[in-house]
C-alpha positions in Angstrom: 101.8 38.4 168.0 98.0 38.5 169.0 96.2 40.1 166.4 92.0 41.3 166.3 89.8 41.0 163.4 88.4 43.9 162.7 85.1 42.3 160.6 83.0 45.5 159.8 85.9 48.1 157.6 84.4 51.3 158.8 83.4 53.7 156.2 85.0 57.6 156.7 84.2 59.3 159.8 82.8 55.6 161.6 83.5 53.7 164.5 83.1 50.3 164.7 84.5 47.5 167.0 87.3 45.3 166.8 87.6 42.8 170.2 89.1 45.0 172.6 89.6 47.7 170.3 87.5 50.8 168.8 88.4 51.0 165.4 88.1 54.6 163.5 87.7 55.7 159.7 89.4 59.1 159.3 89.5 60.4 155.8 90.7 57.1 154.6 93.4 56.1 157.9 91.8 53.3 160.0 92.8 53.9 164.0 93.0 51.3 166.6 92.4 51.8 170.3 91.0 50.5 173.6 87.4 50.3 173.6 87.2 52.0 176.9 87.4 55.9 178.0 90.1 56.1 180.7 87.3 58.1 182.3 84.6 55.9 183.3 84.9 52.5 181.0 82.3 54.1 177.9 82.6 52.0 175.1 84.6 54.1 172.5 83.4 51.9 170.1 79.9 53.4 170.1 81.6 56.8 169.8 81.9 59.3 167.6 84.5 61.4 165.6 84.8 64.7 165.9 85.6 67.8 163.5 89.0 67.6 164.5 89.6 63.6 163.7 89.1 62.9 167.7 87.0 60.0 168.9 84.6 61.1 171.0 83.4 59.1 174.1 79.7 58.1 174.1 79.0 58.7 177.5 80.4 62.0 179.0 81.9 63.7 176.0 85.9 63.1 176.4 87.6 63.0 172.9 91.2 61.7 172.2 93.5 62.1 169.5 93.7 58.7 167.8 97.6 59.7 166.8 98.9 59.0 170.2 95.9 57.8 172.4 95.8 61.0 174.7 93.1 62.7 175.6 92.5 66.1 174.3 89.3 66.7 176.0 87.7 66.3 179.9 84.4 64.7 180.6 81.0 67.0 180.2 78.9 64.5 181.6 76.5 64.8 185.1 79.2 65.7 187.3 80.6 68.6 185.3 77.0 70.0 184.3 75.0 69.6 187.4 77.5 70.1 190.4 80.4 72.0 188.7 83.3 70.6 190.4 86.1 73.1 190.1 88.9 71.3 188.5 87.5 68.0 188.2 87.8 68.1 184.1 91.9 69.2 184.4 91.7 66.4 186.5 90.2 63.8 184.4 93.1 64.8 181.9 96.1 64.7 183.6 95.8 61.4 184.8 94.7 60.2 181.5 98.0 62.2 180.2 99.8 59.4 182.1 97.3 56.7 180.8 96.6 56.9 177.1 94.9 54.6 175.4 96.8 51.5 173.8 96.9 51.9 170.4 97.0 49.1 168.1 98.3 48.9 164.1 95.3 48.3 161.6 96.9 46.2 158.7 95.1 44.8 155.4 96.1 40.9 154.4 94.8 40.1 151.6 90.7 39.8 152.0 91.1 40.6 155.5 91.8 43.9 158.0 93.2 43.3 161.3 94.3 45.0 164.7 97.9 44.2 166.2 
């Protein structure tokens, strides 16, 4: 079993990285998945969470439910506001429906937290 140190715990409502991971603080419940947004490769790990516990891509706006690694919501990023391409958000998340992000399991051992 591979496993990720994560080196920075992040405090409620952060993100911090992990390796290949993006590792998320909600209300006490650390979250591991892929750094990058099945939409264009943003680094999740510079996100943000939202309201709703969703980590929210730096880049063009698409949040995912750290639960199962789906994505709850499209891209809003140059495409979508400048050109309006009909259908291009529903798009964006049915595919990534079919491609969640990998989720890992965030464990404590002793003085250390890591991803597997």
């Amino acid at each position: 079993m591979t496993e990720t140190r994560v080196d920075h715990v992040p405090a409620p409502g952060q993100v911090v990285r992990a390796g290949p991971y993006a590792v998320a603080n909600v209300d006490g419940t650390l979250h591991a998945v892929d750094r990058l947004c099945r939409h264009q490769g943003g680094d999740l790990s510079r996100g943000r969470l939202d309201a709703q516990g969703c980590l929210v891509c730096p880049w063009h706006f698409a949040a995912y439910d750290l639960d199962d690694g789906k994505m709850v919501r499209g891209p809003k990023g140059f495409l979508w506001i400048r050109r309006r391409i009909p259908g291009y958000d529903r798009f964006v998340q049915a595919y990534a429906r079919y491609l969640p992000l990998r989720r890992g399991r965030v464990e404590r051992r002793g003085d250390r937290t890591v991803v597997v």
